[in-house]
N, C-alpha and C positions, 0 to 999 in steps of 0.2 A: 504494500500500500504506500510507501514511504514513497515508492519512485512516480507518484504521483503528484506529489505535494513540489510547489511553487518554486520555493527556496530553498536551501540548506536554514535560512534561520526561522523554518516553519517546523522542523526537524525536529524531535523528541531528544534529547542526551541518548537516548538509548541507542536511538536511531543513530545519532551522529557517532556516538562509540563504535560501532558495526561497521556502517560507511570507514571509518577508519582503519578497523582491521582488513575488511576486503581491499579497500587502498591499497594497502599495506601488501596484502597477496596479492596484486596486481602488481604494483612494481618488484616487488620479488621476481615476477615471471617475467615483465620487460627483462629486468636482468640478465635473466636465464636465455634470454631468447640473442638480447645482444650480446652476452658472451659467448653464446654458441657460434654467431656469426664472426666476432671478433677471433676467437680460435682458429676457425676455420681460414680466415683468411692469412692469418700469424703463418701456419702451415705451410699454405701455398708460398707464400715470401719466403718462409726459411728451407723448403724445398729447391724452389728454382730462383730466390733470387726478383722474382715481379711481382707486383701489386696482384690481389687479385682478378678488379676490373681490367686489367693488361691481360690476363689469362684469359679469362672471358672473352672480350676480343677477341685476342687471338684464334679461339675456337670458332664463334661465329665468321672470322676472315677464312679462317680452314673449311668449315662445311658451306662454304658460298663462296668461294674464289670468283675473283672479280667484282666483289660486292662496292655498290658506293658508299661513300658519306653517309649520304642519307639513310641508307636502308641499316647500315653498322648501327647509327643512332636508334632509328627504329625497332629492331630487334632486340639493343640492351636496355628499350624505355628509358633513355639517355638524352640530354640534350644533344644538338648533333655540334657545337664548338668543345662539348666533352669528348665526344667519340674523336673530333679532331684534336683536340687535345692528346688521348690515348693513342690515336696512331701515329701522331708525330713523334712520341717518346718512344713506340715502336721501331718505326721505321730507323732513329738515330740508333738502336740497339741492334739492326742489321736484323731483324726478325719479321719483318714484312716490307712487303714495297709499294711503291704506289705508282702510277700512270696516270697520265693526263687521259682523257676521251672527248668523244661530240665534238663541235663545230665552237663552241663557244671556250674548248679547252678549260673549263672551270672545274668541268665534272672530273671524278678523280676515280680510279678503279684500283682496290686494294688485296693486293696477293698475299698469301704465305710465302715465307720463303723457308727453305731445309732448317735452319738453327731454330724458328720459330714451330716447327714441327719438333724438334726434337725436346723443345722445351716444355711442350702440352704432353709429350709419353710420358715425362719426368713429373707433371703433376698432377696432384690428390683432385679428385673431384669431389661434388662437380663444378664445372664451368664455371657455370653461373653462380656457385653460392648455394651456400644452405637453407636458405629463407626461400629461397623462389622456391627451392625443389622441393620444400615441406608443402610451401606453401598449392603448390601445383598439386601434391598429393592429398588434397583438403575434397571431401563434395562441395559442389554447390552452394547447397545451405550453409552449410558452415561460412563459406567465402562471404554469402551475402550479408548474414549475419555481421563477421567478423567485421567487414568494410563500412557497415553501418555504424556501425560502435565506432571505430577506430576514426571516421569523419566527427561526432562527436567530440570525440576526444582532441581532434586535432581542431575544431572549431573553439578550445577552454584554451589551447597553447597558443594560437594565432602565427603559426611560422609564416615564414617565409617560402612564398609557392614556390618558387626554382629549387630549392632545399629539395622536391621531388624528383630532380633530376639527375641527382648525384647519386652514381654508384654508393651503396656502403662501403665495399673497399673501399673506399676513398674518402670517407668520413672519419 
C-alpha cells in the first residue's frame, strides 16, 4: 500500500524503516552487479593488454569485415565519435585498418588485421561484456519490467543522456 502514497513524508516510520532496508538491498546488488562487470573487464586488460570496449570492437570488426563507422557504433549502442575514438586507438596498435570508400571518401571501411585476430583467441569472453550477455539471457518480462524500474530510477538521478553512450569498459 505504501507505494501508493504521495511522498516519502506521507510514509509511516515503519514504512520508511523498510524502504530503507530494501534500499539498502538494492545497492548491495548494484554492487554486485558493477563488480561483476568491473572484474570482468580487469580480466580482459590483464589478459591481453586492451580495454574491454577495444575487444568488443575488435570482434564486431572480425565478424563484419568491412564494416563502417556507422554500423561499428550501431552494433556497440555507442556513440559513433566513440566507436571512432576506439578505432583510432586500434588502428595506432596495428590491430585493424581502415580504408577510405564512396565518392565522397569520408566513408571509412574497417578490417581486422592478423595481430588483432590473435589478440580476441587470447581473450576471456565474452565480447561484449557481462551485462549485455546476462542481460540478453533475461525473458521478456523481466526486460520490461526491469527497464521500467530502472527509467524510474534514472529519472530521481537526472544524469547526463550521453552518459548512455559510453561503453562501461570505459567508465
Amino acid at each position: 500500500m505504501s507505494q501508493y502514497l504521495s511522498s516519502p513524508l506521507d510514509r509511516t516510520d515503519e514504512e520508511r524503516d523498510e524502504n530503507e532496508v530494501v534500499a539498502a538491498r538494492v545497492l548491495r546488488q548494484f554492487r554486485q552487479i558493477f563488480n561483476a562487470v568491473k572484474t570482468h573487464f580487469q580480466q580482459v586488460e590483464k589478459k591481453v593488454g586492451l580495454g574491454g570496449a577495444q575487444v568488443w570492437a575488435l570482434s564486431v570488426i572480425r565478424d563484419t569485415p568491412d564494416i563502417g563507422m556507422g554500423s561499428l557504433a550501431r552494433k556497440m549502442n555507442i556513440h559513433q565519435s566513440t566507436a571512432s575514438n576506439l578505432v583510432k586507438a586500434l588502428v595506432e596498435r596495428g590491430l585493424v585498418v581502415t580504408a577510405k570508400r564512396g565518392v565522397d571518401r569520408r566513408a571509412v571501411m574497417i578490417r581486422l588485421l592478423p595481430a588483432g585476430g590473435r589478440i580476441l583467441k587470447r581473450s576471456p569472453g565474452p565480447f561484449a561484456g557481462v551485462l549485455p550477455q546476462a542481460l540478453a539471457s533475461l525473458d521478456s518480462k523481466t526486460l520490461k519490467r526491469m527497464e521500467a524500474d530502472l527509467k524510474k530510477l534514472i529519472n530521481e538521478l537526472h544524469p547526463d543522456a550521453r552518459a548512455s553512450n559510453i561503453p562501461l569498459a570505459e567508465l
